[in-house]
C-alpha positions as CSV (number, residue, x, y, z in Angstrom):
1,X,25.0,26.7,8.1
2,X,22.3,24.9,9.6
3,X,20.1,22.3,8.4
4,X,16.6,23.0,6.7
5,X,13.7,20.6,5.4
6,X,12.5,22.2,1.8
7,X,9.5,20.5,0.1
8,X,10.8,19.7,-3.8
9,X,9.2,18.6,-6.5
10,X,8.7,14.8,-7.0
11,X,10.2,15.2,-10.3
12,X,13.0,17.6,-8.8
13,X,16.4,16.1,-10.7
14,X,18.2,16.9,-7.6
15,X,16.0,14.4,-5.6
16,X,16.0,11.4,-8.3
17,X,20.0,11.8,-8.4
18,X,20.0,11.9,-4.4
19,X,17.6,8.5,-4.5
20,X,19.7,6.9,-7.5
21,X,22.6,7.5,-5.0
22,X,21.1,5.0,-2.1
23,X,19.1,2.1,-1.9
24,X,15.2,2.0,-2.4
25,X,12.1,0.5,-2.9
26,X,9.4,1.4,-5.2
27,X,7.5,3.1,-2.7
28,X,10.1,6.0,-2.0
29,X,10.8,6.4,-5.8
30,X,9.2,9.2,-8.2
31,X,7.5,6.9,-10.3
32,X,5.0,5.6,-7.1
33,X,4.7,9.1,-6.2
34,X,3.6,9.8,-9.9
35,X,0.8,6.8,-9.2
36,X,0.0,8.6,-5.7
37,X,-1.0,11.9,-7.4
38,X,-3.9,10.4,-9.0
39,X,-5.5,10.4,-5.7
40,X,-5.8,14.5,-5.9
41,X,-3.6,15.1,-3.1
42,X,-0.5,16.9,-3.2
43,X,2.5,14.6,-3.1
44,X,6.1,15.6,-2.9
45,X,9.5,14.5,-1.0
46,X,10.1,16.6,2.2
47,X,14.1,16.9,2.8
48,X,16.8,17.7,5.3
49,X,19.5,20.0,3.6
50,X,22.4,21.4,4.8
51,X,25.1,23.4,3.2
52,X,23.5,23.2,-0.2
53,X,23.2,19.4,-0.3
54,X,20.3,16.6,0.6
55,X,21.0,14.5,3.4
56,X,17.8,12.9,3.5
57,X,14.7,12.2,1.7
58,X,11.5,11.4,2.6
59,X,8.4,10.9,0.4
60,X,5.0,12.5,1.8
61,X,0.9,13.2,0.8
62,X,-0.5,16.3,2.0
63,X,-4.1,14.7,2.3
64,X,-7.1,16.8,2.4
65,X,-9.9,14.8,4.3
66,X,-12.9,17.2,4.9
67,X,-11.5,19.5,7.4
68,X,-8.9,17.1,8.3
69,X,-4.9,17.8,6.5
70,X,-2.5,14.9,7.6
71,X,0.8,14.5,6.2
72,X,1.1,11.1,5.5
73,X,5.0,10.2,5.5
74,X,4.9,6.7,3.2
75,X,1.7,6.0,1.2
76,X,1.5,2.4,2.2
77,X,5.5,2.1,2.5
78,X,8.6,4.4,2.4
79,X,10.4,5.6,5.1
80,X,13.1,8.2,4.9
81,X,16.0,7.7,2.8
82,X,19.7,9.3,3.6
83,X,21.4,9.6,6.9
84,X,19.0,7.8,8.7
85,X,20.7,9.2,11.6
86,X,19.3,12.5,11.4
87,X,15.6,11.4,11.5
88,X,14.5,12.8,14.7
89,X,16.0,16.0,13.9
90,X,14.5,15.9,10.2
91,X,11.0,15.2,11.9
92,X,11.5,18.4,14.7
93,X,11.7,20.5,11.6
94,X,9.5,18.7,9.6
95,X,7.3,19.6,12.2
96,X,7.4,23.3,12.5
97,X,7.4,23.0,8.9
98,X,3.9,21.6,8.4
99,X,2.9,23.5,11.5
100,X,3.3,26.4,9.2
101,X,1.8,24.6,5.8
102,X,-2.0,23.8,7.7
103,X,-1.0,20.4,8.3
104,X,-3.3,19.2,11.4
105,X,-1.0,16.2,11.6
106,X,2.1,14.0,10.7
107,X,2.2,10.2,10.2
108,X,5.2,7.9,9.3
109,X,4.7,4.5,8.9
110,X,7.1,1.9,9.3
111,X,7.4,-2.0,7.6
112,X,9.4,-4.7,7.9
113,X,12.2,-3.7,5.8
114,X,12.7,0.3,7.1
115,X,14.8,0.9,10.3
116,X,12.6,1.9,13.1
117,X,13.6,5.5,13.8
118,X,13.9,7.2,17.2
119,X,10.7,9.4,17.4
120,X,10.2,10.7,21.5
121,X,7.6,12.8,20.2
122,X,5.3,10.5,18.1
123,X,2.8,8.1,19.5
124,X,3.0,4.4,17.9
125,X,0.2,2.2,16.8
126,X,1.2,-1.1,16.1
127,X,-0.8,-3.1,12.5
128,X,0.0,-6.2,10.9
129,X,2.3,-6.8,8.0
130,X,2.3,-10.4,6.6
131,X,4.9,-12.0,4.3
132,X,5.3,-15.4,2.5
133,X,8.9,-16.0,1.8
134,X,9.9,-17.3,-1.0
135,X,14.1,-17.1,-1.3
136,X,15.8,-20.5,-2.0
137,X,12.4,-22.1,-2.4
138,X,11.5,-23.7,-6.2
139,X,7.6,-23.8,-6.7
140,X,6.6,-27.2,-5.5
141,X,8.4,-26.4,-2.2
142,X,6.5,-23.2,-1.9
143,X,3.3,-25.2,-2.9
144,X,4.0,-27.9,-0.7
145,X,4.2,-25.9,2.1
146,X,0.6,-24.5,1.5
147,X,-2.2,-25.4,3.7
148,X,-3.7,-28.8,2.6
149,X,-7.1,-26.7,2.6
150,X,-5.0,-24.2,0.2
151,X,-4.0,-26.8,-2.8
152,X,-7.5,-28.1,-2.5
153,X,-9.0,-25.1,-3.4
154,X,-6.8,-23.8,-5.8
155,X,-7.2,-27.5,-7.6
156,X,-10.5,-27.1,-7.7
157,X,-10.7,-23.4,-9.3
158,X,-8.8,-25.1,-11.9
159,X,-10.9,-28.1,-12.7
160,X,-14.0,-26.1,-12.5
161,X,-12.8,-24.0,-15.3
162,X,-11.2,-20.4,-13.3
163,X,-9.1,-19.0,-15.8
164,X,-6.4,-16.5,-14.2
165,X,-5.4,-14.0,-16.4
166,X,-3.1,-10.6,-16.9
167,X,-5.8,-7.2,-17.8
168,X,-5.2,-5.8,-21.2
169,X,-6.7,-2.5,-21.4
170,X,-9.4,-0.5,-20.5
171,X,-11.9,-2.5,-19.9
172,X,-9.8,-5.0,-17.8
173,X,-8.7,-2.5,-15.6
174,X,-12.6,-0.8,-15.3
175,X,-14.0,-4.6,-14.1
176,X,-10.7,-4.8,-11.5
177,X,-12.0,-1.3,-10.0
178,X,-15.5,-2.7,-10.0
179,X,-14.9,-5.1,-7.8
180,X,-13.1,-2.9,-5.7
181,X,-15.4,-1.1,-5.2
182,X,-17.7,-4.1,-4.3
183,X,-15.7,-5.6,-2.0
184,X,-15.2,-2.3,-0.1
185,X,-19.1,-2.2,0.4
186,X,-19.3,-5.6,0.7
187,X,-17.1,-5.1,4.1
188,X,-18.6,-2.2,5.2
189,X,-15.8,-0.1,4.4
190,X,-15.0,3.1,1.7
191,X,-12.9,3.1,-1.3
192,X,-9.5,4.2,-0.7
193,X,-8.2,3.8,-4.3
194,X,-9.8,5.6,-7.1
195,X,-10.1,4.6,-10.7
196,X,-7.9,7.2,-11.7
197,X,-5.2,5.5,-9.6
198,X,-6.0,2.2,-11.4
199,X,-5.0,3.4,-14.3
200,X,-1.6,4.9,-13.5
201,X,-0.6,1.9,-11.9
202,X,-1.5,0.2,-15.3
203,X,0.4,2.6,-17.6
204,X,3.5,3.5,-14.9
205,X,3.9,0.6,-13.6
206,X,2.6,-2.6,-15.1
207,X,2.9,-1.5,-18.6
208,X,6.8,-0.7,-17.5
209,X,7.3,-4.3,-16.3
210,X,6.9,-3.4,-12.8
211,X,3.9,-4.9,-11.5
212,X,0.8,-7.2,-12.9
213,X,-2.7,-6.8,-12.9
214,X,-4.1,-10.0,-12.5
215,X,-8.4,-11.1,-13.3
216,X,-9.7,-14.8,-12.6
217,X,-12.5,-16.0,-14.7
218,X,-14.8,-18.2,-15.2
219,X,-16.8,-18.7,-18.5
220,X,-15.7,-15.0,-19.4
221,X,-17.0,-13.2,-16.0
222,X,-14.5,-11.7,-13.7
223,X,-14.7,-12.9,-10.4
224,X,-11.2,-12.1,-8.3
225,X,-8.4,-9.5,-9.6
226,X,-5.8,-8.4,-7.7
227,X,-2.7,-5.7,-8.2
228,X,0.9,-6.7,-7.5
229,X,3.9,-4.7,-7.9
230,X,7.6,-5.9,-8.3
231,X,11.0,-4.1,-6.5
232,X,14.2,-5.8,-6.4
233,X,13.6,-9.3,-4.9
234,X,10.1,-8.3,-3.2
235,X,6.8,-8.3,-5.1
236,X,4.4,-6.9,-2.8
237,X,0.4,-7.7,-3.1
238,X,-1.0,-4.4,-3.2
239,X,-4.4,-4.8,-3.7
240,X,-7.4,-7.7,-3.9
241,X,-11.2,-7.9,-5.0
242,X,-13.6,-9.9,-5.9
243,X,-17.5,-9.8,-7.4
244,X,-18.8,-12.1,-4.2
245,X,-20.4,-14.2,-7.1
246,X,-19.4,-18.1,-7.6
247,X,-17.3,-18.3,-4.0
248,X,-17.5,-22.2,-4.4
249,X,-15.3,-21.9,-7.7
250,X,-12.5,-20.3,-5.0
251,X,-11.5,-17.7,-7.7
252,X,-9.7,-15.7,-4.9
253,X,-7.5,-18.3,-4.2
254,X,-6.3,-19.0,-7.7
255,X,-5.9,-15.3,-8.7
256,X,-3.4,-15.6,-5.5
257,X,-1.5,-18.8,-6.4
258,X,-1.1,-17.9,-9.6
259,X,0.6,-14.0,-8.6
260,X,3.2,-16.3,-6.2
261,X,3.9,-18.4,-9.1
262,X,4.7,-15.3,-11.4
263,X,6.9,-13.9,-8.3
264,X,8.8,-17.0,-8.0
265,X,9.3,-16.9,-11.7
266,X,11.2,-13.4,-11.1
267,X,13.2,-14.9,-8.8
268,X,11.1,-12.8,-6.0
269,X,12.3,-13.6,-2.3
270,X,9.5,-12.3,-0.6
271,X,6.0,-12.2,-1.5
272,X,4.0,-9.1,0.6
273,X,1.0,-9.4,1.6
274,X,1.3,-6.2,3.4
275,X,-0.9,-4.7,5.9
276,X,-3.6,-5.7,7.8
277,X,-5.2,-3.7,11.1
278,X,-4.7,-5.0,14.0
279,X,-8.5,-5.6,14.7
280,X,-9.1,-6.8,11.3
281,X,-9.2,-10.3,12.2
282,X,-10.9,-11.7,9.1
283,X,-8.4,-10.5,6.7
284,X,-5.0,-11.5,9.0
285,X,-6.7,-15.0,9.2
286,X,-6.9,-15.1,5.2
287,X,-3.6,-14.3,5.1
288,X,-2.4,-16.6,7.9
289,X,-3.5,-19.7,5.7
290,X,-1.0,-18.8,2.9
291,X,2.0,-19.6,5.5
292,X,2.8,-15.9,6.0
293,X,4.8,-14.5,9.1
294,X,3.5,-11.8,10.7
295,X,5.6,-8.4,11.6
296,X,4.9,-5.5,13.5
297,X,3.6,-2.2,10.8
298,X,3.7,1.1,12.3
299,X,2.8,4.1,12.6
300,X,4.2,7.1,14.1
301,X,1.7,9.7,14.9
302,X,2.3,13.3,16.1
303,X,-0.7,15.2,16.4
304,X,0.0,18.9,15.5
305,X,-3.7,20.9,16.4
306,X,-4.9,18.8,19.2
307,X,-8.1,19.3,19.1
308,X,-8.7,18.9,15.4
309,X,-7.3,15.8,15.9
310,X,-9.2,14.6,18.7
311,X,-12.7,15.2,16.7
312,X,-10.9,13.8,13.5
313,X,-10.2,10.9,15.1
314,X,-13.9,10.1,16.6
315,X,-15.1,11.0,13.2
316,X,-12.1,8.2,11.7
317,X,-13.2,5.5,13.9
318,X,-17.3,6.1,13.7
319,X,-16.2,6.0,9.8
320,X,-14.5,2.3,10.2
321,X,-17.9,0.9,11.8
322,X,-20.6,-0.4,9.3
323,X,-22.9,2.5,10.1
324,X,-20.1,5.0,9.1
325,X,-19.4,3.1,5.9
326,X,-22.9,3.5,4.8
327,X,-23.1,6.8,5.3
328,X,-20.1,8.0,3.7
329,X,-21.6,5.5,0.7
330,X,-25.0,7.2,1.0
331,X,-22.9,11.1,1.0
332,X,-20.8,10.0,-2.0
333,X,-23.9,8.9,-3.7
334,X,-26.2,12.5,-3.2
């Protein structure tokens, strides 16, 4: 019999056993694909069987983006799971099989920790993923190591009275999206994550022990929050805001420091700051000054309608400039 890619459920028993079985992260488990589905796209785990049994497992959105349906293979992480062997063959027929389903095209992405697969018929685009290690290093190494310009500002935060501390409910978690949001328009950008989403990473995963959601105050404002989530040894910075008010209190910096020193705490080896584009120089530089090492991020991209692509990509990349953001602000807005 030959092998066939069925779409299952991504509470399909037969999938969590098959996962259970091999080693993950939480980006190719259930529960982040639980989180994912409060973005109103359909998400579910695409996999190679044969003879009756999985051989491999891979985790995917179906995104709906105007006219636009991409198939987003890893929803920031998560590559295939199984015989890794059989991933160009699982992508040929995961081809025809979204052919089939309206999908306009397939991305995989690729970090650090996956194996790159053999893809011939993918194009590659190369980001930036940046990581602080922290294995066999007690927290004043790990501080010490720090940029002088680092400690500095993270002492003064404190003295000046920045508070960091974990969200607690709704209203914690409604000021963290707030800022968001802000910091989105403040770089000329859109929201990715809604607020829906917010709140099942609270309840799914930082009210299971998996993650923290983290706010830095001063005199009772919010001014910095950021999410982190925990897997194994790795806790991985997921996302970052701030109000833009009170810079000179260097609330950013403290909400940070004080998310490595609850990782260490956990025994964490690696601290992600995960990914950055490659023309986003601002944001790899921020990263840069918290001793991070950069590594190739990527993503495999095989276009299947050609010339949807092609105008969905113009529209992508007019949408990434500072005119686009403001007018998918302004559409959002009428």
């Amino acid at each position: 019999m030959s092998a066939v890619v069925r779409k299952r459920d991504i509470d399909d028993p037969q999938v969590g056993e098959f996962l259970a079985a091999h080693p993950t992260y939480l980006f190719q488990e259930p529960v982040w694909c639980r989180v994912l589905a409060a973005l109103w796209h359909e998400v579910s785990y695409y996999c190679l069987e044969e003879d009756g049994r999985i051989v491999l497992v891979q985790p995917a959105v179906a995104m709906r983006l105007v006219f636009f349906r991409l198939l987003y293979c890893g929803l920031p992480y998560g590559g295939p799971v199984g015989d890794l062997a059989r991933c160009g063959e699982f992508m040929d027929k995961l081809s025809k099989v979204a052919r089939g389903e309206g999908i306009h095209e397939i991305r995989l992405s690729k970090n650090v920790y996956d194996p790159a697969p053999v893809l011939p018929r993918f194009a590659v685009q190369e980001h930036v993923q940046q990581v602080l290690r922290l294995g066999g290093r007690t927290e004043d190494e790990v501080w010490s190591a720090l940029k002088k310009r680092v400690r500095r500002d993270v002492r003064l935060a404190e003295r000046r009275g920045v508070i960091v501390e974990s969200v607690a409910g709704r209203q914690g978690r409604d000021e963290l999206f707030q800022m968001y949001a802000q910091t989105m328009t403040r770089n000329e950008t859109f929201v990715v994550w809604n607020r829906e989403m917010i709140e099942a990473m609270g309840n799914l995963l930082v009210g299971a022990g998996r993650g923290e959601m983290l706010l830095a105050r001063h005199e009772g404002r919010a001014l910095a929050g950021m999410v982190t989530f925990y897997s194994g040894k790795r806790c991985f910075y997921f996302l970052g805001a701030s109000s833009g008010e009170e810079r000179s209190l260097c609330p950013n910096d403290a909400v940070i420091w004080e998310a490595i020193r609850r990782a260490l705490a956990r025994g964490c080896e690696d601290f992600d700051f995960m990914i950055a584009s490659r023309d986003d120089a601002a944001l790899i530089e921020f990263k840069d000054k918290w001793n991070t090492t950069r590594h190739p991020y990527l993503f495999y991209e095989r276009p299947l309608a050609r010339a949807v692509c092609l105008l969905w990509n113009a529209g992508f990349r007019l949408a990434r400039t500072r005119l686009g953001g403001r007018l998918i602000r302004w559409f959002h807005r009428t």
